[in-house]
N, C-alpha and C positions, 0 to 999 in steps of 0.2 A: 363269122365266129373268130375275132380275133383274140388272142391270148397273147398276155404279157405277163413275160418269168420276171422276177426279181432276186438274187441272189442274198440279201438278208431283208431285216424289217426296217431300217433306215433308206435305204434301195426303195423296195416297197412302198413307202409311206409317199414319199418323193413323186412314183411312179400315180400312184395314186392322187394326189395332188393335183398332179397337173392335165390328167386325161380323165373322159368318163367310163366309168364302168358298171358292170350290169350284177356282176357279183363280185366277191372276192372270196379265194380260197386261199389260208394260210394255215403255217406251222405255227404249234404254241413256242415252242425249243426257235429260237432264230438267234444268233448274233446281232447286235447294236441295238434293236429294240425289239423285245419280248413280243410275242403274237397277243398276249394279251396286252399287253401297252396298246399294240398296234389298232388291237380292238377296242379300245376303251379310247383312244384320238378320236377312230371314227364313229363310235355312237356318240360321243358329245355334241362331234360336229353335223348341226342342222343341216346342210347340204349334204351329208352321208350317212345320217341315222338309219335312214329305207334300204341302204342296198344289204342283199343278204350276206351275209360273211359263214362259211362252213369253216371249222375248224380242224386241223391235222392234230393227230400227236403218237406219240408211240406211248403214253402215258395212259395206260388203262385203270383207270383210278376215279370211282365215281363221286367225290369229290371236286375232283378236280374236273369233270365234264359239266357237275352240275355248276362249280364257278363262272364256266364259260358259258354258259347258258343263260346265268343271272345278267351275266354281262353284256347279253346281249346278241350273242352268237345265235345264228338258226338252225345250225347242225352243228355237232362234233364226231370224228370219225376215226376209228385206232388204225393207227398205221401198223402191219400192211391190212392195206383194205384192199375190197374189189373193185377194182376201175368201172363195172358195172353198175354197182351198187351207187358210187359217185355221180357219175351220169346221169341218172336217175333223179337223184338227188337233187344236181343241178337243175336236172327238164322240171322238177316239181316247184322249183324255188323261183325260177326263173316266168312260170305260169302262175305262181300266186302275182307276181308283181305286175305282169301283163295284165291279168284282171281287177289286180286293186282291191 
């Protein structure tokens, strides 16, 4: 289980780039590029359409959850959430992909 922080979404995207990953969880709110930006790179790109992407935000606004939904996102989650709840989340997103 390893994890890799990125301190904004240009960081991120970089980070992402160059390794593989099995999900990605981000902020919508980030400095240098927007978590939707960030989202909207990786469903374009063929090589990272599949991986799941959960979304953060402090923004409880269901507009703004269903944007990121259309976008492409498989979760969105209000921050503060429960770390439980997260986990969860992951283990279930994590076994769709292992099954296919």
């Amino acid at each position: 289980e390893d994890i890799e922080v990125a301190i904004n979404g240009e960081e991120g995207f970089e980070k992402f780039k160059q390794n593989h990953f099995d999900l990605v969880i981000t902020d919508v709110n980030m400095p240098n590029i927007s978590g939707e930006d960030f989202l909207k790179q990786i469903k374009v790109s063929a090589l990272f359409k599949d991986i799941p992407v959960i979304m953060l935000s402090g923004i409880e606004n269901s507009a703004e959850r269903i944007k990121m939904l259309k976008l492409g996102a498989d979760d969105y989650m209000i921050k503060p959430f429960n770390p439980e709840e997260l986990k969860l989340k992951i283990e279930i997103l994590l076994s769709r992909v292992a099954n296919g």
